[in-house]
C-alpha positions as CSV (number, residue, x, y, z in Angstrom):
1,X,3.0,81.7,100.5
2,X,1.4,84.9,100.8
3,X,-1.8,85.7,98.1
4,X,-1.7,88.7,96.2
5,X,-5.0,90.6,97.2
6,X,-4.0,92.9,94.0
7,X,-5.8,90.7,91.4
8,X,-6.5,91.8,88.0
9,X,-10.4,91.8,87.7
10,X,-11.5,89.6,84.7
11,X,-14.6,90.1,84.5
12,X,-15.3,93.2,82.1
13,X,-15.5,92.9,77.9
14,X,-15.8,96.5,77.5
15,X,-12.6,98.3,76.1
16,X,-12.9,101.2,78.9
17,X,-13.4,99.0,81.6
18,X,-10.8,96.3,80.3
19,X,-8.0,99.7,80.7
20,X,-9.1,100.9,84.0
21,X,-8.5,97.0,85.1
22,X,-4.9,96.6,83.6
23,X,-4.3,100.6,85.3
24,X,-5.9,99.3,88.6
25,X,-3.2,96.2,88.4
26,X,-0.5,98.3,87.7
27,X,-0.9,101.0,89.8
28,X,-1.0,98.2,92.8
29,X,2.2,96.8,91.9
30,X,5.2,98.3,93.7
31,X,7.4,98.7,90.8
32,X,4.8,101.4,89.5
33,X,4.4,103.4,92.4
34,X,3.1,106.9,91.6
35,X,3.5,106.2,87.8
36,X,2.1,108.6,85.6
37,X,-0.2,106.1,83.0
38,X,-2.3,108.6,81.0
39,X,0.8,110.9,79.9
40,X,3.8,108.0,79.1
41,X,4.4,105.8,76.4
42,X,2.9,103.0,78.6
43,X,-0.7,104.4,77.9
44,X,-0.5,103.6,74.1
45,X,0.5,99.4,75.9
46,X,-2.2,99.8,77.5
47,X,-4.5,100.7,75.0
48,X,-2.8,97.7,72.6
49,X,-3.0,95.4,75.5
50,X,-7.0,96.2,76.2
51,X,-7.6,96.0,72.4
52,X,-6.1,92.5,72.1
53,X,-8.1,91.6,75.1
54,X,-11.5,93.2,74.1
55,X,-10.9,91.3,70.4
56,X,-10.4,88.3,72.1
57,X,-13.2,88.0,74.5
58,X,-15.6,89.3,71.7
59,X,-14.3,86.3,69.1
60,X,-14.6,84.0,71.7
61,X,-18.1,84.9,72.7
62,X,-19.6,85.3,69.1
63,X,-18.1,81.6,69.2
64,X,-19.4,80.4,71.8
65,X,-23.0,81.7,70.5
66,X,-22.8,80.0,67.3
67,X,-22.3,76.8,69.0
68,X,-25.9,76.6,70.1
69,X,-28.8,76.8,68.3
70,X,-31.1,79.6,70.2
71,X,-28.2,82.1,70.0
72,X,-26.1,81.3,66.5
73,X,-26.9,84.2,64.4
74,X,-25.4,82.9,61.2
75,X,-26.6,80.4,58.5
76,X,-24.1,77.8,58.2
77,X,-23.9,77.8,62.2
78,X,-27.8,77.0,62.3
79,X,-28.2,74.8,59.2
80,X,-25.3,72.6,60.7
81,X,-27.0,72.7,64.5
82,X,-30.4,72.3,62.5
83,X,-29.1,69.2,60.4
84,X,-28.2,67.3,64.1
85,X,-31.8,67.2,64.9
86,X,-32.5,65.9,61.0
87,X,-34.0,68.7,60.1
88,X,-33.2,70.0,56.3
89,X,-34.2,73.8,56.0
90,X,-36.7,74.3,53.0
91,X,-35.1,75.9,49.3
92,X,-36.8,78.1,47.8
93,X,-40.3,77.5,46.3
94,X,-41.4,77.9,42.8
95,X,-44.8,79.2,41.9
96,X,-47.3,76.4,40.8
97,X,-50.5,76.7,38.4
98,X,-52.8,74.1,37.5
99,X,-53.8,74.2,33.8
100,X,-56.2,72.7,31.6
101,X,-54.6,71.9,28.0
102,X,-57.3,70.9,25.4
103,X,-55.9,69.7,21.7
104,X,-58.0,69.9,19.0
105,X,-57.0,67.8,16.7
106,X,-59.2,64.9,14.9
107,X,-56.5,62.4,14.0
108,X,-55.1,61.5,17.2
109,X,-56.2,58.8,19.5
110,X,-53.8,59.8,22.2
111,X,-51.2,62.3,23.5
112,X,-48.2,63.1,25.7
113,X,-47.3,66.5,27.2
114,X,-43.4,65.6,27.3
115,X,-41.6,66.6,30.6
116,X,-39.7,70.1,30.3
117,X,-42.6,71.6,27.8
118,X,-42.8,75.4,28.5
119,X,-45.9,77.5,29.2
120,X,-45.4,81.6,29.0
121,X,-47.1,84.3,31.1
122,X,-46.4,87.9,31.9
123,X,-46.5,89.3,35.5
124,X,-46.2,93.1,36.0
125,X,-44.7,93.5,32.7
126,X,-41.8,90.7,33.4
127,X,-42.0,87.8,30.8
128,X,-41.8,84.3,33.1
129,X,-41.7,80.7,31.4
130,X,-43.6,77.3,33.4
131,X,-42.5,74.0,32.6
132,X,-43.8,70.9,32.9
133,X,-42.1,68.6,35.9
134,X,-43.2,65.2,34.4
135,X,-44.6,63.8,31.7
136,X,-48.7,63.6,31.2
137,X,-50.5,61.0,28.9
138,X,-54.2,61.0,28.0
139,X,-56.4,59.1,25.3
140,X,-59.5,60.6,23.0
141,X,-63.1,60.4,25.8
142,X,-65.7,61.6,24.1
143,X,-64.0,63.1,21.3
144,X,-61.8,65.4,22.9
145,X,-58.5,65.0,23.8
146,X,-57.6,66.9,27.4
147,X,-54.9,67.1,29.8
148,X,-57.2,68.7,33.3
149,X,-55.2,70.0,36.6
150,X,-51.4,70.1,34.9
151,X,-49.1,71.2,37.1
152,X,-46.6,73.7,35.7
153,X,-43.8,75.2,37.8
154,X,-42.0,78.6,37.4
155,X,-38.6,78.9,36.1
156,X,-36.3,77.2,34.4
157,X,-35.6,73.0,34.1
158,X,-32.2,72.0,34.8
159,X,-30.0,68.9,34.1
160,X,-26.7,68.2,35.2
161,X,-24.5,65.1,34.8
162,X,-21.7,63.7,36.8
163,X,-19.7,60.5,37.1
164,X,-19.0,59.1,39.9
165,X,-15.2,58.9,41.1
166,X,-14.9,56.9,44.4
167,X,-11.1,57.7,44.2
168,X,-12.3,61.3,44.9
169,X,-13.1,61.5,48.7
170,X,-14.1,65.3,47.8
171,X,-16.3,64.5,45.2
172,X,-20.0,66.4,45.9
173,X,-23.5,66.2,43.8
174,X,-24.5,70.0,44.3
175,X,-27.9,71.9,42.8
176,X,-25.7,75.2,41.8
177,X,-28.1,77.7,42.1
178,X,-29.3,78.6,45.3
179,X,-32.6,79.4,43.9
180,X,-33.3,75.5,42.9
181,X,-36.5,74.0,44.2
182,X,-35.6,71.1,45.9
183,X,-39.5,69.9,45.6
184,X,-38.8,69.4,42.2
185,X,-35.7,67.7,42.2
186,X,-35.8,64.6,40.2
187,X,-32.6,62.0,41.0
188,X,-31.3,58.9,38.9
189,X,-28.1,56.8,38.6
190,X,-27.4,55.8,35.2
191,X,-24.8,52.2,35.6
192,X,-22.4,54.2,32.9
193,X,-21.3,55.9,29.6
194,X,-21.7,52.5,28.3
195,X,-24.5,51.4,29.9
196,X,-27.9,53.6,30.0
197,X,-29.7,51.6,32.0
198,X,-30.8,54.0,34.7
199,X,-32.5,53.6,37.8
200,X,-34.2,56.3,39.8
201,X,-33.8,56.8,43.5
202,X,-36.1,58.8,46.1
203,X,-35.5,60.9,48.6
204,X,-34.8,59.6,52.4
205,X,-37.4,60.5,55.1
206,X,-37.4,57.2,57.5
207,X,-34.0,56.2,58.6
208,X,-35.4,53.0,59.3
209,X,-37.0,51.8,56.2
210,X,-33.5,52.6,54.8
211,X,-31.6,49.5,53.9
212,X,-28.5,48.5,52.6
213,X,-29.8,48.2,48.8
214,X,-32.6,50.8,49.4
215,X,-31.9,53.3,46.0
216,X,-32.0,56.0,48.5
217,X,-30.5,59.9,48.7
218,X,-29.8,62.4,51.0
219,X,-29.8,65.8,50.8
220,X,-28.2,69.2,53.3
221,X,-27.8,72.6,52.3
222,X,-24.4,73.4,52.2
223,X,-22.6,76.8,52.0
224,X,-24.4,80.1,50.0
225,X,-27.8,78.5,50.7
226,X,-27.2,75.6,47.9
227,X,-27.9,72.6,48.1
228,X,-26.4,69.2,48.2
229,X,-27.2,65.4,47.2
230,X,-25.5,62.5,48.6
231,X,-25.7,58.7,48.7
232,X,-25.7,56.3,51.1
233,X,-22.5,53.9,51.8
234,X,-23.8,50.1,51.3
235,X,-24.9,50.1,55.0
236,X,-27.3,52.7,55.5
237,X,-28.6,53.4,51.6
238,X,-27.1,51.8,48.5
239,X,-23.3,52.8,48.3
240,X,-22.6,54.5,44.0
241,X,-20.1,52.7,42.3
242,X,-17.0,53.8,40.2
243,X,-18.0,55.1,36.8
244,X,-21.6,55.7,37.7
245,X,-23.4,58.9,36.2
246,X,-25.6,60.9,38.9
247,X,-28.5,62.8,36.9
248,X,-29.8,65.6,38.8
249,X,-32.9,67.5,37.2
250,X,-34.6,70.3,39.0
251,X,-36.4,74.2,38.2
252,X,-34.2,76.7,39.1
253,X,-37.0,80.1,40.1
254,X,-37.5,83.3,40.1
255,X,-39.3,82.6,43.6
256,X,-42.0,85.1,44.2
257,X,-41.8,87.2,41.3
258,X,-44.6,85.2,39.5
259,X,-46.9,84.8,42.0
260,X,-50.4,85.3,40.4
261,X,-49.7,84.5,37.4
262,X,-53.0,83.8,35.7
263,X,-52.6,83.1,31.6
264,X,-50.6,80.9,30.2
265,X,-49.5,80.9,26.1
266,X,-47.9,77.1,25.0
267,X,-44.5,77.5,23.4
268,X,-45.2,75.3,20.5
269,X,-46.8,71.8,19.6
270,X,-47.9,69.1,21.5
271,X,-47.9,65.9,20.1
272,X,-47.7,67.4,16.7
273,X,-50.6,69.7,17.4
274,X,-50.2,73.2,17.3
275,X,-53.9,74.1,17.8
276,X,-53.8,74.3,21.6
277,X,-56.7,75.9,24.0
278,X,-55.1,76.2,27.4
279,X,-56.9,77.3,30.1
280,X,-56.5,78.0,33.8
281,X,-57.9,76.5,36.9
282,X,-55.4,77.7,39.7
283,X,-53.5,80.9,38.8
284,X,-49.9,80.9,40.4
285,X,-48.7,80.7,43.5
286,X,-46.7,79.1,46.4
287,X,-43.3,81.2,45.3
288,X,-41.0,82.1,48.4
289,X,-37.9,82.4,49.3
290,X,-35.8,79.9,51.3
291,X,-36.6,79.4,54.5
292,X,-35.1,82.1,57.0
293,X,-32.8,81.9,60.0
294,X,-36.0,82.5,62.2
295,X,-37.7,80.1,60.6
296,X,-35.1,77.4,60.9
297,X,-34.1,78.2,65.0
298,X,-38.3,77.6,65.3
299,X,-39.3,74.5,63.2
300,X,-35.7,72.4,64.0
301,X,-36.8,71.5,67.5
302,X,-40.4,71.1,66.7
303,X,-40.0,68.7,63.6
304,X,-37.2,66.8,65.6
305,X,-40.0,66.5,68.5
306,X,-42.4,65.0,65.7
307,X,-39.9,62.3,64.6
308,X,-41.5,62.1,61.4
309,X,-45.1,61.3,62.5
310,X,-47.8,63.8,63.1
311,X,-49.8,62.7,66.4
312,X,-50.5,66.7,67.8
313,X,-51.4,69.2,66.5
314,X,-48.2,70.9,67.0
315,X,-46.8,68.3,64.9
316,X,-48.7,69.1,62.0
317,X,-47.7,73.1,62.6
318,X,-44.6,72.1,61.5
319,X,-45.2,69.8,58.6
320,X,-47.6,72.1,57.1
321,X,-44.9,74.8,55.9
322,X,-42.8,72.1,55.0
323,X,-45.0,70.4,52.2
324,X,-46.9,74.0,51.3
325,X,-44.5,77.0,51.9
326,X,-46.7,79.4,50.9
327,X,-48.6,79.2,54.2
328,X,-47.7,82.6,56.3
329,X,-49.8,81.2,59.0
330,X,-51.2,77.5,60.2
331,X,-53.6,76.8,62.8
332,X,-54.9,72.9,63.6
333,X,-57.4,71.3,65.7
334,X,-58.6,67.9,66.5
335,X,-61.9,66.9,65.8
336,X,-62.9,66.9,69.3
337,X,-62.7,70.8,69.6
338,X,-64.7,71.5,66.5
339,X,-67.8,73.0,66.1
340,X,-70.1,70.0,65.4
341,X,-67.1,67.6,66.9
342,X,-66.1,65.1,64.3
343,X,-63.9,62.1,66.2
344,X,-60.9,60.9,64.3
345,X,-60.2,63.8,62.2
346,X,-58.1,66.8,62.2
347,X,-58.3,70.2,61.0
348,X,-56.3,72.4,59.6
349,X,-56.5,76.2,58.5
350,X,-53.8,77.5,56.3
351,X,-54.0,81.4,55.5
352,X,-51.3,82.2,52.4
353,X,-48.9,84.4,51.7
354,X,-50.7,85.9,49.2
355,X,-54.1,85.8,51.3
356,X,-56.1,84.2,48.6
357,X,-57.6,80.9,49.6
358,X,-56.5,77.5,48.7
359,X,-58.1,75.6,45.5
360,X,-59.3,72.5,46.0
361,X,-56.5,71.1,44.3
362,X,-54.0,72.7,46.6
363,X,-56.1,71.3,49.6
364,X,-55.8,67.7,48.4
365,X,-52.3,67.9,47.4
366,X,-51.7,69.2,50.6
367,X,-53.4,66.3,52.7
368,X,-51.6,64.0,50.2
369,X,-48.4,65.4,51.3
370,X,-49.5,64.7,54.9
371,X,-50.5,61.3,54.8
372,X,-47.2,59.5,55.3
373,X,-47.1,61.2,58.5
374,X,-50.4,60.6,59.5
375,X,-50.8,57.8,62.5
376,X,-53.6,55.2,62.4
377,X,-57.1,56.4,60.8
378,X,-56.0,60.5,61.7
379,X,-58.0,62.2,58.7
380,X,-56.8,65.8,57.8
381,X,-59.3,68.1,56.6
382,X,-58.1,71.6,55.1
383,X,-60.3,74.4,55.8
384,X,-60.3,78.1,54.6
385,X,-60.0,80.6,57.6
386,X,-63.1,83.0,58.3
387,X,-62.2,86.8,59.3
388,X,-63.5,88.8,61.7
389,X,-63.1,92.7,61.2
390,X,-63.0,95.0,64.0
391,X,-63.9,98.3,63.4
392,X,-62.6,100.7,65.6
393,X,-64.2,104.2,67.1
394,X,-61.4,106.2,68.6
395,X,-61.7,109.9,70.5
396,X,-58.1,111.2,71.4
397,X,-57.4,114.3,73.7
398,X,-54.8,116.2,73.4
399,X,-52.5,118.8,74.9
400,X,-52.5,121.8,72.2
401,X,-49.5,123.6,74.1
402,X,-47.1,120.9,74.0
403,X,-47.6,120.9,69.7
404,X,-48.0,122.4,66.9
405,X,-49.4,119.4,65.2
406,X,-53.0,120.0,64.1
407,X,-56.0,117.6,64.9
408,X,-55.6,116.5,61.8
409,X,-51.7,115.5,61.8
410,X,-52.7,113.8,64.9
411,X,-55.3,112.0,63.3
412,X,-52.6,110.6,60.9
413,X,-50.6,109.5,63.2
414,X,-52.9,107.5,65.7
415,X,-54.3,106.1,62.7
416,X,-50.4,104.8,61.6
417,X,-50.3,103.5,65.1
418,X,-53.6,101.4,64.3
419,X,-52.4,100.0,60.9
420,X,-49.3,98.7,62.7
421,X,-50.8,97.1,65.5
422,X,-53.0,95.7,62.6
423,X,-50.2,94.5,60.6
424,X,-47.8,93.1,63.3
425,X,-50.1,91.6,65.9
426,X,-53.1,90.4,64.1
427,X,-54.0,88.6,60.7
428,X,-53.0,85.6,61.5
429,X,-54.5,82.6,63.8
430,X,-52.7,83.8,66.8
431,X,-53.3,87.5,66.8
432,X,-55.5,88.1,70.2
433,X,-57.3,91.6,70.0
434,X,-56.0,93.6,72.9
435,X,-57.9,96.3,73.9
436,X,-55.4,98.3,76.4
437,X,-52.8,97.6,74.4
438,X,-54.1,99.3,71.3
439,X,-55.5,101.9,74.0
440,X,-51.9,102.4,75.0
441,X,-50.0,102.8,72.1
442,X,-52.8,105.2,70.9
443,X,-52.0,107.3,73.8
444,X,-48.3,106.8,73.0
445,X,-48.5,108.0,70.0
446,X,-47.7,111.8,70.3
447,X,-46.6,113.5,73.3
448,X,-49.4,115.9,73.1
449,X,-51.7,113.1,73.5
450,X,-53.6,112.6,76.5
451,X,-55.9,110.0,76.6
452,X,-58.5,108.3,74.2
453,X,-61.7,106.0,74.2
454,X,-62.1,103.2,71.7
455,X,-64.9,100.9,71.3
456,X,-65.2,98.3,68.8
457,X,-67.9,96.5,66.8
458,X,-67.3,93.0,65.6
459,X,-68.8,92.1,61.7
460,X,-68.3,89.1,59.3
461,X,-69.6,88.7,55.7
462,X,-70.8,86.1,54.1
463,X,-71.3,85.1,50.5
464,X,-75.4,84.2,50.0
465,X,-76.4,81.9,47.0
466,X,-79.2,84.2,45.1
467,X,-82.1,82.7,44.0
468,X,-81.6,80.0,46.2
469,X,-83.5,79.3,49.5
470,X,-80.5,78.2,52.0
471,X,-79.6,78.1,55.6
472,X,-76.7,80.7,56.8
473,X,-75.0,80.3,60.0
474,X,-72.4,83.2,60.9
475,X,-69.7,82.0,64.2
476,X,-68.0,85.3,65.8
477,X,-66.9,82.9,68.3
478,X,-66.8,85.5,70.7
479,X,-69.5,86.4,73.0
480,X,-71.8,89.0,72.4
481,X,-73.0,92.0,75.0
482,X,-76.5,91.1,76.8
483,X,-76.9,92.3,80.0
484,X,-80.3,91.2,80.6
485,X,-83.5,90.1,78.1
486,X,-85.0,92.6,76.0
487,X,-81.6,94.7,75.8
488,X,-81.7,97.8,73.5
489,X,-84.5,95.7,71.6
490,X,-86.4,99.2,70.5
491,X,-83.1,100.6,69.1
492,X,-81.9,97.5,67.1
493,X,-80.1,94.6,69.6
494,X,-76.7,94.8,69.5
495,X,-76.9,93.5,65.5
496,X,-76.8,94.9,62.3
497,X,-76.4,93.8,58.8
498,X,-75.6,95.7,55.0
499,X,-79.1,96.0,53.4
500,X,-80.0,92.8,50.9
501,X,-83.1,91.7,49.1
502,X,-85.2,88.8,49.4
503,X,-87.8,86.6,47.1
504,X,-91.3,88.4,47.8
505,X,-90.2,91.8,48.9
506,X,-89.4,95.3,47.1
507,X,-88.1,96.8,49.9
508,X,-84.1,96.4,50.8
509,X,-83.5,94.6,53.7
510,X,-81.9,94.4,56.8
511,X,-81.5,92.3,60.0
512,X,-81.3,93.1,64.0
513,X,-82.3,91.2,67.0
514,X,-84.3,91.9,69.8
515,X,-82.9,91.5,72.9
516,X,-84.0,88.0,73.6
517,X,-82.4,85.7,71.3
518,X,-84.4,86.5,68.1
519,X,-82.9,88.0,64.6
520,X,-85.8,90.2,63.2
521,X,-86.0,91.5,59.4
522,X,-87.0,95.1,58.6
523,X,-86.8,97.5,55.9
524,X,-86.7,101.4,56.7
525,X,-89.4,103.8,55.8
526,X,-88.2,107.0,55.2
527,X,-84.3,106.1,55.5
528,X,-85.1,105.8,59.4
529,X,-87.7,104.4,60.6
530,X,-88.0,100.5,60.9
531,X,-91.1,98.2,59.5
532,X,-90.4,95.0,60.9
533,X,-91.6,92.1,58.0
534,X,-90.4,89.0,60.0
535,X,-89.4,89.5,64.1
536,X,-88.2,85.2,63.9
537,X,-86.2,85.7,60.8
538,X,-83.5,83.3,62.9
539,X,-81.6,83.5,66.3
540,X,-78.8,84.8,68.2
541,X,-76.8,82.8,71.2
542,X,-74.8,85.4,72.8
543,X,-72.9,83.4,74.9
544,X,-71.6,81.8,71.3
545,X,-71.8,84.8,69.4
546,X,-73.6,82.3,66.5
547,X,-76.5,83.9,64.4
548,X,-78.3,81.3,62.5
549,X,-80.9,82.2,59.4
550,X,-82.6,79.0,59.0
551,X,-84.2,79.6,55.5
552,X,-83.8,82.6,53.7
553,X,-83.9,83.4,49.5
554,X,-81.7,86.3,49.1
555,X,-82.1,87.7,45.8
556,X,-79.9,90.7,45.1
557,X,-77.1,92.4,47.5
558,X,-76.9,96.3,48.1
559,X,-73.7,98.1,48.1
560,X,-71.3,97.8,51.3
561,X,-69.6,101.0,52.1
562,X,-71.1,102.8,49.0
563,X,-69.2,100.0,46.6
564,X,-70.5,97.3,45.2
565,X,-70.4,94.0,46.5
566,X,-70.7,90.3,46.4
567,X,-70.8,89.5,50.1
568,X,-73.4,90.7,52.8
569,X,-71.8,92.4,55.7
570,X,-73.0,91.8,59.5
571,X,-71.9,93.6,62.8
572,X,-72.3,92.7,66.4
573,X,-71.3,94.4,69.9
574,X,-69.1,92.3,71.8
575,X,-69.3,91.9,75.4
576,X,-65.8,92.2,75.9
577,X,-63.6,94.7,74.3
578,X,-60.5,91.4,73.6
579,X,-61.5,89.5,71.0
580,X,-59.8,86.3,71.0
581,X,-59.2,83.8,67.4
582,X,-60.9,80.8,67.6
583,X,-60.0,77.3,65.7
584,X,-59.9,78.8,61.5
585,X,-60.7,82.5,62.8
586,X,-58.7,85.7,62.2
587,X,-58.8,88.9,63.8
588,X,-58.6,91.9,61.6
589,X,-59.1,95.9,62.0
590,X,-61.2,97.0,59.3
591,X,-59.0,100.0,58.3
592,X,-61.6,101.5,56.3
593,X,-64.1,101.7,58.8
594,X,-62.0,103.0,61.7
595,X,-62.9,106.5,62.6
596,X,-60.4,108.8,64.3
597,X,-61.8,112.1,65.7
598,X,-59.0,113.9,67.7
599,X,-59.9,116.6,70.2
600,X,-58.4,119.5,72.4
601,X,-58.0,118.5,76.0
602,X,-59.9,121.1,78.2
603,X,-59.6,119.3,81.3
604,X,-56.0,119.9,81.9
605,X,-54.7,120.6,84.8
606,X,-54.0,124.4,85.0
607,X,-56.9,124.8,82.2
608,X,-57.9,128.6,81.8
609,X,-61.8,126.5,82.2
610,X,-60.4,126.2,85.9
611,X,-63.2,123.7,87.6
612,X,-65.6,124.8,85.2
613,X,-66.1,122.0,83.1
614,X,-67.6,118.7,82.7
615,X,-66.0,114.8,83.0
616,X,-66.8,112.7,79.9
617,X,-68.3,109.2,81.0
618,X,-67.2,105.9,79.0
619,X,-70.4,104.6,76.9
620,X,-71.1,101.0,77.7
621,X,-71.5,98.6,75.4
622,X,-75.2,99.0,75.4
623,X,-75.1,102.1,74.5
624,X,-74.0,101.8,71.3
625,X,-75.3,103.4,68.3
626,X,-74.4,99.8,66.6
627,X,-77.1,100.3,63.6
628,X,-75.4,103.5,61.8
629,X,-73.5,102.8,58.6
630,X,-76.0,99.8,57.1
């Protein structure tokens, strides 16, 4: 049998190309010889014919992409692909502060704070309630009677009650708010209404500790972001029985509304005593919102690699936001890579949300969270991350007949350009410095601009103990320019500190090095020039980019930046213009301390200067004026 060469291509989704394919089909036919398709009634067939098709192939595609994990775009499709790989996405979180509650009362010999009790605070005007997740008991030491580091949780305490009907296969035990905490979910099983005896079952995380009697639940998020709780069936879990009541208790939150909340007012008596001195030792925080789409397509294949145990450090990348969700960035290390090495631990930098550090409470209820997935002797250790500022000089060109922007709108914009590149590729533990990509975008900015040069300075602060004589040790991690010995050693080194005081001397202080490995203290005479007091205050490795001052009793700190501050600030030339993150490090552009000069381009070709001008040079490293702005 002869083939028909005449095919209708299939190959097209686009509604156009779909017509000219049916057309093309037609027209090939003999029936439709010389058939007029655009000016009949056929052309509105066509049209209905193409639509159907174009629906069609666009319904089955979106299908298609929701049946796979990397490409479904909504919820339900990547919760369900998610819950294969027995991964549950995280609820939303509710804000947590630690409180101290002190009753003063001279009767009592012990107390309870019940389970439910209510703590108020105000945040930006907005009146938000804590409660207390569990009870707390203490007993009279020395007089006093104190409840130190409560927990209390934002929002509002929930309990719902439901008996069990085995006759109902549809029967579901759901949290109805999809702004429940499942962290604080609480789940018992009391036998029935005529028995209250009540037993208490935890939450599932190794299938194969799980047995048949194991007073076990389960829990998925189901439809609208809620979640729900289910039992197991007398194999796997223990199985509920006709006439059992289900007791779920959990805080239903505001999420991050309350964040930073700092002073808490009780509600009313404890224990009979309503003469209560609460006070605070971690204000608020560790409200978000559920975890996103983005989130979920990321960590799914990551905590199904981990299978419940942490052994890389990857592993514990993805357990970290699962116990602490307030972390916006996680960076971890083994022992072995840190600066000294310490064998059999592992450490872990967490940088919040909220970009305050972690208390020492948080830390140790983090590494408590950790431990059932920690293998062997594997000891976490939380540290706080160090940030290093960049500050950034930029000179832009520009082409003045191609705008009508001024220097100074110019100026505006680069230094937009700057604050996004700060925002969206830095500040967090994988944000690498690039310097030709920040050059780029500069020069992408406008148009009119031509081309720019930006150097950088590296500088870290540190906090000093006054009064006290201590050793400081400041890591930039990154190596510092030092092109031979002796380098720019009668203009400064390549260092330079805010001004400080110290025990003996009058004069404010500063520090610079000279060119061979040495950190030198000076004061200035006459606002310029330097009197050097001590020329081995410490040292310098710049390969490491480590400044150590072995001994020092700083006594008073000058202003940074004409404001008053608490920390002393300390800048450094880098030998490379990429400055790379290392282990707890974070790479920041000092905003403040950027400066943007734009200029007109008078080297442009067809310039009324003709060939009279001059070629501006890029300054080297070493040529920096790295001392101005102490």
């Amino acid at each position: 049998m002869a083939v028909n060469e005449k095919r209708i291509q299939v190959t097209e989704l686009d509604f156009d190309d779909i017509k000219n394919n049916l057309k093309s089909f037609l027209k090939g036919q003999s029936e439709f010889t010389d058939y007029d398709f655009e000016g009949s009634g056929m052309n509105i067939l066509l049209d209905t014919l193409a639509y159907n098709t174009h629906y069609l192939a666009y319904n089955a595609n979106m299908a298609v992409n929701e049946s796979f994990l990397d490409t479904a775009t909504q919820r339900n499709s990547v919760v369900s692909h998610a819950k294969t790989l027995g991964y549950t996405p995280r609820s939303a979180r509710a804000p947590v502060a630690y409180v101290d509650v002190r009753l003063n009362d001279n009767t009592l010999t012990s107390a309870t704070i019940e389970k439910g009790y209510v703590f108020t605070t105000t945040v930006n005007e907005q009146n938000y309630t804590f409660v207390v997740n569990e009870s707390f008991s203490v007993t009279k030491v020395d007089g006093l009677l104190q409840f130190r580091n409560v927990p209390i949780y934002e929002g509002t305490l929930i309990t719902s009650k439901q008996t069990v009907d085995t006759s109902d296969e549809s029967q579901k035990f759901i949290l109805t708010d999809n702004r429940a905490d499942t962290t604080t979910l609480k789940v018992s099983v009391q036998n029935s209404a005529s028995d209250t005896t009540t037993t208490s079952f935890s939450l599932a995380t190794d299938i194969t500790q799980v047995g048949q009697d194991s007073d076990v639940y389960f829990i998925q998020e189901i439809s609208e972001g809620r979640f729900e709780v289910y039992f197991g069936d007398g194999v796997v879990g223990k199985a509920l029985s006709n006439g059992n009541i289900v007791i779920l208790e959990y805080i239903v939150t505001n999420k991050t509304s309350a964040n930073g909340a700092r002073t808490f007012k009780p509600s009313g008596a404890i224990a009979t005593v309503t003469d209560l001195r609460v006070s605070t030792v971690a204000a608020a925080i560790g409200g978000t919102e559920p975890e996103t789409i983005t989130s979920i397509k990321y960590n799914a294949p990551l905590d199904y690699a981990s299978q419940g145990r942490a052994v890389t450090g990857r592993d514990y990348k993805t357990l970290v936001p699962t116990v602490y969700p307030a972390a916006s960035s996680v960076q971890v290390w083994g022992g072995e890579d840190n600066d000294p090495p310490s064998y059999g631990s592992v450490y872990i930098a967490i940088k919040t949300k909220n970009g305050t550090s972690l208390t020492e409470a948080q830390k140790q209820s983090i590494v408590t969270s950790l431990r059932k997935y920690n293998v062997a002797s594997i000891r976490p250790t939380i540290v706080d991350p160090e940030t290093t500022f960049l500050r950034l000089t930029t000179t832009f060109s520009y082409d003045e007949r191609v705008t009508t922007k001024t220097a100074a709108d110019l100026e505006t914009i680069v230094r937009q350009t700057i604050t996004n590149y700060n925002a969206e590729q830095l500040r967090d533990f994988e944000g690498i410095f690039r310097h030709s990509k920040i050059t780029s975008l500069i020069d992408n900015s406008d148009p009119s601009i031509t081309s720019n040069i930006t150097t950088i300075k590296m500088s870290k602060r540190f906090t000093p103990r006054l009064n006290t004589t201590a050793q400081y040790i400041l890591k930039f991690s990154n190596a510092l320019y030092h092109p031979h010995d002796d380098h720019n050693a009668g203009a400064g080194g390549v260092i330079a500190s805010s001004g400080f005081n110290i025990s003996g001397q009058t004069n404010t202080v500063y520090i610079d090095d000279d060119g061979s490995g040495n950190v030198r203290l000076f004061y200035l005479i006459g606002g310029q020039t330097r009197s050097y007091i001590d020329n081995t205050f410490g040292t310098v490795n710049y390969t490491t980019g480590e400044i150590v001052i072995p001994s020092a009793n700083i006594t008073a700190i000058s202003n940074v930046d004409n404001t008053a501050s608490t920390t002393i600030r300390v800048s450094a030339v880098p030998n490379s213009n990429d400055i790379v993150p290392v282990r707890n490090q974070i790479i920041e552009i000092d905003l403040g301390n950027t400066v943007i000069t734009g200029q007109v381009d008078t080297i442009i070709s067809g310039s009324s200067t003709g060939a009279n001008y001059t070629t501006a040079t890029s300054i080297s490293n070493g040529s920096l004026n790295i001392n101005s702005g102490y």
